[in-house]
N, C-alpha and C positions, 0 to 999 in steps of 0.2 A: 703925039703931043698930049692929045686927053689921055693918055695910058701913063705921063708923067705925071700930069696933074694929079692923078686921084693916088699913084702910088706914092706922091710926095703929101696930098692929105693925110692918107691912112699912115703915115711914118710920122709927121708932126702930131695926129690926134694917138697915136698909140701908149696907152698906158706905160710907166717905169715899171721895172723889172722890182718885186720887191726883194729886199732883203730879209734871209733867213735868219734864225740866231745865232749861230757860228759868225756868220757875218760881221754882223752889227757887234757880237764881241769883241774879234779880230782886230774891228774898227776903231772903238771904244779904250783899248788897250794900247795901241799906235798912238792913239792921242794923248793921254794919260799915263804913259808910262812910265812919266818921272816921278811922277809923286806915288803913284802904285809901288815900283821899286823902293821909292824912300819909306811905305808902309811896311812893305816885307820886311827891309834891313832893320828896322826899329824893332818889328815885333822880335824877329833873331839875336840882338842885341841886349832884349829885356829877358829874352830865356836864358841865354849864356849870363847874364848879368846872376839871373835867378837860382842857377848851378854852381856859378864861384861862390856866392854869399852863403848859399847852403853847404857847401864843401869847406871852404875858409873862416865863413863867421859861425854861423849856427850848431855847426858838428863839433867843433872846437868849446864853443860855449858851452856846449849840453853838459861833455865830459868833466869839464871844471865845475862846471852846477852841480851836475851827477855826484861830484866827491864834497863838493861844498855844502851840500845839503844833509849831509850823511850825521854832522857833529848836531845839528838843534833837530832831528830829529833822534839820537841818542836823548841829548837834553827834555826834551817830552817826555822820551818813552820812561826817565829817570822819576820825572818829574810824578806822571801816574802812580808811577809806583812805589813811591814816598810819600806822595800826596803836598811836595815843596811844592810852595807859590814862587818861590824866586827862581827856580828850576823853568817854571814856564817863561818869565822874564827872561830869564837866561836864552832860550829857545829862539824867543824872539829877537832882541837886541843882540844877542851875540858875547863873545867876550872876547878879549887882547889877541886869543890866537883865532878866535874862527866868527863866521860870520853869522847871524841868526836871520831864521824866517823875514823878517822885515826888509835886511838889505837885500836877501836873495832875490825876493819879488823885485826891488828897484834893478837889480844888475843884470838882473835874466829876462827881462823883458820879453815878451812873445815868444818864448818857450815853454815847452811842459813843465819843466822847471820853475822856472815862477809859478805856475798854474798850482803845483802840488805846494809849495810853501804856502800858497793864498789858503789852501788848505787847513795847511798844519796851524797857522797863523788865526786862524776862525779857531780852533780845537781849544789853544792855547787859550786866548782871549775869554772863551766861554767857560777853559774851568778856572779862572780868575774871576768870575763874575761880571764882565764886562759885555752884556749880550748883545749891544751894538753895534760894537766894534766887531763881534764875531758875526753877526750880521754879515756885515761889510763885505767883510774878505770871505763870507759862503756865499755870499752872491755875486762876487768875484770868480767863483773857481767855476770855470769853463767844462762842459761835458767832453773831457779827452781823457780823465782817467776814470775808466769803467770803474775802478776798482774802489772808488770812495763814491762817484756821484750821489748815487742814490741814497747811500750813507750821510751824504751832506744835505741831500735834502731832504730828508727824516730829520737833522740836527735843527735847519732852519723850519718845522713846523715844530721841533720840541721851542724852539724860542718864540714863536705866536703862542702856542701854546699855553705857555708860563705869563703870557704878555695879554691873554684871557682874546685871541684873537683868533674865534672860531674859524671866522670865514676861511686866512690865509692859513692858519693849521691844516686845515681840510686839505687845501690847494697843494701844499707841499707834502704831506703825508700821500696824496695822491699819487707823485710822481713816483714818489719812493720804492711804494707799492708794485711800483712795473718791472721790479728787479726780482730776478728768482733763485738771489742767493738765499741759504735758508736758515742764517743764524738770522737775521737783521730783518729782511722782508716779512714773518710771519710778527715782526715786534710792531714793525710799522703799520700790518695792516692792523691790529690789534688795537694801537695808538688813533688811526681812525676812526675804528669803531666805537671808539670813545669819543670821537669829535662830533660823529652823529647823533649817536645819543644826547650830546648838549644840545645838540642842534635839536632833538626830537626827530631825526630821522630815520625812525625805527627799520624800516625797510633795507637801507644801507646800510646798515648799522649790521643786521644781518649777514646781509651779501658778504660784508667783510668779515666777520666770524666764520661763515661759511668758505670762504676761502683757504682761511687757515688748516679747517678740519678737515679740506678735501686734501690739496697739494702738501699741507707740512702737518702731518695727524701726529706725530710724537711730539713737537712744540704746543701742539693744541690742546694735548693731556698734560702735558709738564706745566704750562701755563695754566690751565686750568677754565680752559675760557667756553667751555662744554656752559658753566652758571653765567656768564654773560649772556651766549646764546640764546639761550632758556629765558632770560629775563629780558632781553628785545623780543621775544617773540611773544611771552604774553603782553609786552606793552604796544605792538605792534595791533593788537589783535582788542 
């Protein structure tokens, strides 16, 4: 009888067995499983969603933008090289048969497409004289074409620039800088080192000629900027 007693204490005072992690997930999951399933199905739903829209809308778009964009940037390139202002008009507004820079960015929406008309549409703008507007649409155009960025942010510190507005000159000439194509990059840093100097920043001012002279030394003679050099450094000194 005492041998019941104390083995039916030590069975009611005995700790529970704990539960492992497997466990307790196992558990957690049997209880939850509807609306867990309902998270999965959803997420599967918005990826297959996300591959019809890329395959039927987006890929479809590009190619009609692709050929759509092809005539206002003719019209630019026309436009350059006549030096016609209604040619960049042209460019942008479009004419009877085709569409220009301005509607393409409205119809091509979150495509590179749009992206590069916002582009062309800054270019246009600015050789009209219109620097605000070309503002605009370069600080519109998104970093997804290598192939102008930096070129456009070199355009958008030519426009602080002209607008005697050291500080953001500096800031976008900066960026520009970080590209090491070699018709454009040794202009920009060059265009710098001209912003330092207003600024009195003979030290940087430097740095940026010296850049030129190390990586692009035939721009550096053609350019001629061996006398600028020269002339930061005795103002530095």
């Amino acid at each position: 009888m005492a041998t019941n007693e104390k083995l039916g204490t030590k069975s009611a005072t005995a700790e529970p067995k704990k539960e492992n992690f497997v466990t307790k997930t196992i558990k957690f999951f049997e209880k939850n499983q509807k609306w867990i399933y309902g998270i999965l199905i959803g997420i599967l739903m918005i990826a297959v969603a996300i591959v019809l829209l890329n395959r039927f809308y987006f890929q479809p778009k590009m190619e009609r933008g692709s050929t759509a964009i092809l005539k206002p940037i003719e019209f630019y390139t026309q436009a350059v090289q006549m030096g016609d202002s209604a040619l960049y008009t042209q460019a942008l507004e479009g004419d009877e048969e085709n569409d220009g820079f301005l509607t393409i960015i409205s119809q091509y929406k979150w495509t590179s497409i749009s992206n590069t008309a916002k582009y062309f549409a800054g270019l246009c703008y600015l050789n009209t004289g219109d620097e605000d507007e070309a503002l605009k649409f370069f600080k519109e155009f998104k970093h997804k074409e290598d192939v102008y960025w930096h070129a456009c942010q070199m355009l958008i510190g030519d426009i602080y620039d002209n607008q005697n507005d050291t500080k953001n000159a500096i800031k976008y000439y900066e960026v520009a800088t970080e590209s090491k194509d070699p018709y454009f990059t040794p202009i920009a840093l060059f265009k710098l080192g001209q912003q330092y100097e207003r600024d009195n920043n003979w030290k940087k001012a430097i740095a940026a000629y010296e850049q030129i002279e190390n990586n692009f030394n035939t721009q550096y003679m053609n350019m001629g900027v061996d006398k600028f050099l020269e002339r930061a450094k005795i103002k530095a000194n």
